[in-house]
N, C-alpha and C positions, 0 to 999 in steps of 0.2 A: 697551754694552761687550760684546765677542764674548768668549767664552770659548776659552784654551788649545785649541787646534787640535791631534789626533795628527800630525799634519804637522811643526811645529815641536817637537814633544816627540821624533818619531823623527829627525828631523835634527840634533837637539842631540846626543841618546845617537848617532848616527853620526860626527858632527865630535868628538865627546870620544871613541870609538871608535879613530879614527883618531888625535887625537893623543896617547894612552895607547902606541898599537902604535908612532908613529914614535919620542914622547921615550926612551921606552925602545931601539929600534935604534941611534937618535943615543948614547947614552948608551953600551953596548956597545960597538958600531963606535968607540969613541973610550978602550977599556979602562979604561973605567967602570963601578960596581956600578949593575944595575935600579934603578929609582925604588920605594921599597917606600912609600906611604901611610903616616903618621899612626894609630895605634890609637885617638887622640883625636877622627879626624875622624869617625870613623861615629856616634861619641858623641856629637858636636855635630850632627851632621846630624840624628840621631833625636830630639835635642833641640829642632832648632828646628820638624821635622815636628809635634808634639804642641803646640808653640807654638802655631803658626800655626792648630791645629784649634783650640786654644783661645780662641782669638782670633777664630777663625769661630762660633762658639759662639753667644755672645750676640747678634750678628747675625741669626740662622737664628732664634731663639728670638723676636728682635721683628718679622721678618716674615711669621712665623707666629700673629700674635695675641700679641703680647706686651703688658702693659702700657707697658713704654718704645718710645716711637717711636723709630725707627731713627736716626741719626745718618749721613747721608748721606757726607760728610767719612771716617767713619770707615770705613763699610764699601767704599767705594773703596781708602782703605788696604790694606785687608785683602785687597782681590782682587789689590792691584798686586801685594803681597806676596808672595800664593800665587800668583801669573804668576810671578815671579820665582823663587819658589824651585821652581818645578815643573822651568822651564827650568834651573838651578842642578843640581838633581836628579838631571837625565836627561842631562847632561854630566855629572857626577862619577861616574855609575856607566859611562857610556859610557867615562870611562877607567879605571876598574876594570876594566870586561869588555878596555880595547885591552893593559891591564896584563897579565890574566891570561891573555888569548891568546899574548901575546909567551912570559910563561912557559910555556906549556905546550906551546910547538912548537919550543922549544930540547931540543936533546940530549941535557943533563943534565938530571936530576930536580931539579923548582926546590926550596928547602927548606920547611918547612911554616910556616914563622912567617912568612916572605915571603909566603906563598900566602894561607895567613889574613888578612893586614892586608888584600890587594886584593879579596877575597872580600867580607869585612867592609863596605870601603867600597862596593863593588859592591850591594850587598844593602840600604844605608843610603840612598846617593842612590836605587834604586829607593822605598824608600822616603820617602822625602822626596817625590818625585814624584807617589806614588800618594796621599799626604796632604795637599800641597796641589792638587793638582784637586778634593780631595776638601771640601777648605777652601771652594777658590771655588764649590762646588756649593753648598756649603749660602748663600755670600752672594747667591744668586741672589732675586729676588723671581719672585712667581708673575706671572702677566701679566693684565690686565685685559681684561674682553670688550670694554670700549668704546677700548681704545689704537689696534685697527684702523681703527676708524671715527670719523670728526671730529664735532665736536659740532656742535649747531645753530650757524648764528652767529649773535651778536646781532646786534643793530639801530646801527646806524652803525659798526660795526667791518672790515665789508665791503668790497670792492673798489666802487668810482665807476664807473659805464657811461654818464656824461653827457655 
């Protein structure tokens, strides 16, 4: 399994970029109030970031010598998870950041509680992002010298040249 690429973490924060700046224009243009975030979301976001480290935890700890063998099943889990919410992450703050651009290139002075909530969740999916990459690092196992190279074969398991 390849690990969360910058590529797709800065395309996600650009496509949530983008649609933070439009939902918000749509909204406006139609004499609508901005989209203001949830105060609850960046508290759930921080919530499930620490989750998820936790969750990586004992992973990292059995393949590093741990007495418990690793559970295979589970720590697939736990990478899809932290893929997921990495990507999760870096779109929710990418619309914070399209959130708070919109505010801050309009002509009035946006108000401070509006500015905070977007700030807030901006600052949470970064975080969330930076926790689960940080998750799936630790699910990583170290690599074997002999993975590059094939083993001997046995005896009858071989290809036939007859």
């Amino acid at each position: 399994m390849k690990r969360t690429g910058a590529g797709v973490i800065v395309g996600s924060a650009i496509a949530g970029l983008l649609i933070g700046f439009v939902v918000d224009q749509l909204l406006t243009s139609n004499a609508r109030p901005t989209f203001t975030p949830s105060l609850a979301l960046p508290v759930l976001l921080v919530i499930l970031a620490v989750g998820i480290v936790l969750l990586a935890l004992p992973i990292r700890r059995a393949t590093r010598g741990g007495s418990r063998p690793v559970d295979p099943f589970r720590a697939v889990r736990v990478v899809m998870l932290a893929k997921a919410a990495s990507i999760v992450g870096a779109v929710v703050a990418g619309i914070g950041g399209g959130l708070l651009s919109f505010l801050l290139t309009r002509p009035v002075a946006p108000s401070l509680g509006s500015t905070g909530a977007v700030i807030a969740a901006l600052v949470a999916g970064a975080v969330l992002t930076a926790a689960s990459l940080y998750a799936e690092h630790l699910c990583t196992i170290r690599k074997d010298d002999d993975d590059d190279q094939p083993g001997p074969e046995e005896p009858g398991l071989g290809y036939s040249h007859d």
